[in-house]
C-alpha positions, -999 to 999 in steps of 0.1 A, spaced: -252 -493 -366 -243 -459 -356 -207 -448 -358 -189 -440 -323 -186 -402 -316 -142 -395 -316 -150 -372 -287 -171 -396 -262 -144 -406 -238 -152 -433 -215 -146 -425 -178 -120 -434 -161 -125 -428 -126 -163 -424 -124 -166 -389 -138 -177 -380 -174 -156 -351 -195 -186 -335 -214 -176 -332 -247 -187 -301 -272 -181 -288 -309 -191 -263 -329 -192 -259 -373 -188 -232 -390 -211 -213 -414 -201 -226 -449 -184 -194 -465 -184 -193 -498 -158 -165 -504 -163 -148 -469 -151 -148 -440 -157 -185 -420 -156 -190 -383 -166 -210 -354 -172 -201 -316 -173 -224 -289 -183 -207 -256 -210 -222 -230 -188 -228 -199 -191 -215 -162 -163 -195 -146 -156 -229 -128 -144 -247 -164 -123 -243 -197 -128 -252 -228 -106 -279 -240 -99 -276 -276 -91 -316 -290 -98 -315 -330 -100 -288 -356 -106 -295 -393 -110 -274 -419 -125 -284 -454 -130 -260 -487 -133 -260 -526 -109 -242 -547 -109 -205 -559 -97 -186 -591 -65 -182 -581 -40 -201 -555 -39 -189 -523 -26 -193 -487 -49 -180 -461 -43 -175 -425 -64 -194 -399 -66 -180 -361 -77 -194 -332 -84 -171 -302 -94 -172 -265 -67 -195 -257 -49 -193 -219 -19 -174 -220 -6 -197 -194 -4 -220 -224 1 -199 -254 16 -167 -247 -4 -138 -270 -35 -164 -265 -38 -169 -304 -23 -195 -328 -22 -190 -364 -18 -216 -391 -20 -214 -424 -46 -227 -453 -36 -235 -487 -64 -228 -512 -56 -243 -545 -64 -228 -581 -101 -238 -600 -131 -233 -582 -140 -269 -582 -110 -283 -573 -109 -294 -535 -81 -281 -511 -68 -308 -493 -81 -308 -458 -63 -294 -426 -68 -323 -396 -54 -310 -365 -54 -329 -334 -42 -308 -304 -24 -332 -276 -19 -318 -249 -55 -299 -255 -55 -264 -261 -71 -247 -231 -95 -215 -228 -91 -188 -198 -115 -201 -175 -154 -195 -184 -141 -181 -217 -148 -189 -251 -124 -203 -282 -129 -187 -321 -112 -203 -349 -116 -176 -378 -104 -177 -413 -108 -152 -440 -121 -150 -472 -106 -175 -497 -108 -151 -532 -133 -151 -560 -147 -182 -575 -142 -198 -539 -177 -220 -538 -177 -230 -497 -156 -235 -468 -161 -250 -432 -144 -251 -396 -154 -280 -375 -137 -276 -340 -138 -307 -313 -137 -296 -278 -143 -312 -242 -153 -293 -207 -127 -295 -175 -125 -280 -147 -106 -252 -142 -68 -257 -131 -43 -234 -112 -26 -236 -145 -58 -227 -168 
């Protein structure tokens, strides 16, 4: 039996919120990042989920994590930053970042959202950004 996508959302008054997500390319020491862009002028992009998942390097780290395009309605600057803790050995996994974002973070209208982190230092083996997203119309507010 298939599991249920997190992001389907049943409707609730006879409209369906199409849902969207994007991965990143799997960095291995390099900079990883993940676009989600697609919408009409008409729409934002409502940013839900973010994860982020990655092996160890040589050495400890912390590593900053952006995410960009965001309506500066909501976030003034239009760019949060959070930080990623890489741990020492390169086989050792970091423990994962789960970020649920309630209320949603929005997009300008018909813009895009990046969620970009840089490279994690030698020995790192892979990394990956999975970002969980749903389309609304645009708002006043957006």
């Amino acid at each position: 039996m298939p599991v249920p996508n997190p992001l389907d959302r049943r409707p609730t008054s006879g409209t369906i919120t199409p849902a969207m997500s994007g991965v990143s390319n799997y960095a291995a020491n390099a900079v990883c990042s993940v676009l989600l862009t697609g919408v009409s002028a008409s729409e934002v992009i409502a940013l839900t989920q973010m994860s982020v998942t990655s092996t160890g390097a040589t050495a400890a780290a912390c590593v900053t994590l952006s995410i960009s395009g965001l309506s500066t309605s909501q976030i003034s600057g239009n760019t949060v930053s959070v930080v990623f803790g890489v741990p020492a050995g390169a086989g050792v996994p970091a423990t994962p970042l789960n970020l649920t974002f309630d209320p949603p973070l929005l997009s300008t209208p018909g813009g895009s959202i990046r969620a970009q982190m840089g490279a994690l230092g030698a020995g790192h083996a892979g990394a990956h950004i999975v970002l969980g997203a749903k389309v609304l119309p645009k708002t006043t507010s957006s």
